[in-house]
C-alpha positions, 0 to 999 in steps of 0.5 A: 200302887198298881192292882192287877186283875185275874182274869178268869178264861173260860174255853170256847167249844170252838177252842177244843183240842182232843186226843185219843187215848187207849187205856189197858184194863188187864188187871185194874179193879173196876172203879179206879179204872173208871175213876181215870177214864172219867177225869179224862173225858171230862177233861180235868187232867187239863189246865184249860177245863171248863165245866160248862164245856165238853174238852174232854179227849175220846178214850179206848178201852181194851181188854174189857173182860180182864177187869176185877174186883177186889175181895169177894165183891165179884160174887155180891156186887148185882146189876140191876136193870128193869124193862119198865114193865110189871115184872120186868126186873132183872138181876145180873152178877159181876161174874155173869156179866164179865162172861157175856157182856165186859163192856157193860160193866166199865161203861156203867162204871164210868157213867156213874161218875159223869154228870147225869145232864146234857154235857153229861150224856155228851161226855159219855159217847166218846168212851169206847169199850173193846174185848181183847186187844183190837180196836177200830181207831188206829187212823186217830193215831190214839197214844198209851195212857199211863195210870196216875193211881196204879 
């Protein structure tokens, strides 16, 4: 009787083939948008994932302003931010936010659910956040996402 051992491959940093991908955020609540924009640039949806090494793909979302919240989240839902001084908190609502700075929102979003370490911060650089329906990375070919949960 012959025994056949699983060998466990892990990915070399070296090994890594990433994609673009744009992700269409008109009308999606904000965490489950951010719950695949993280699985993607971490690299889970992959087969050949590696948590000890970043295979995730570079992700582009468009249409940052158009994002929701389901109920009456949109009015109790408050950011938090504070300058390190004595004082210096800031409070901002989902609905002032949405106005001047759409971008924050989703990347906030997304950063909660990456790993707060090296790889982590990594990870997170190669999100790109857009208002509207432009972007500045045609020459990397990026193709449509379709949503898994939506």
């Amino acid at each position: 009787m012959e025994i056949s051992a699983k060998i466990t491959k892990s990915l070399r940093k070296e090994d890594v083939e990433r994609n673009w991908w744009i992700v269409d955020a008109a009308g999606k609540t904000v965490g489950r948008l951010a719950t695949e924009v993280a699985i993607l640039l971490r690299g889970k949806h992959k087969p050949d994932f590696t948590p000890h090494v970043d295979n995730g793909d570079f992700v582009i979302v468009l249409n940052a302003e158009q994002v929701q919240l389901e109920g009456k989240r949109a009015e109790m839902k408050v950011y938090f931010q504070h300058s390190g001084y004595p004082g210096g908190a800031r409070y901002r609502t989902f609905n002032e936010l949405i106005k001047k700075h759409p971008e924050l929102i989703i990347e906030r979003a997304v950063w909660g659910m990456i790993p707060k370490n090296r790889l982590g911060r990594k990870v997170v650089k190669k999100l790109k956040v857009y208002r509207g329906n432009t972007h500045p990375h045609e020459a990397q070919q990026p193709k449509n996402y379709e949503f898994v949960y939506q």
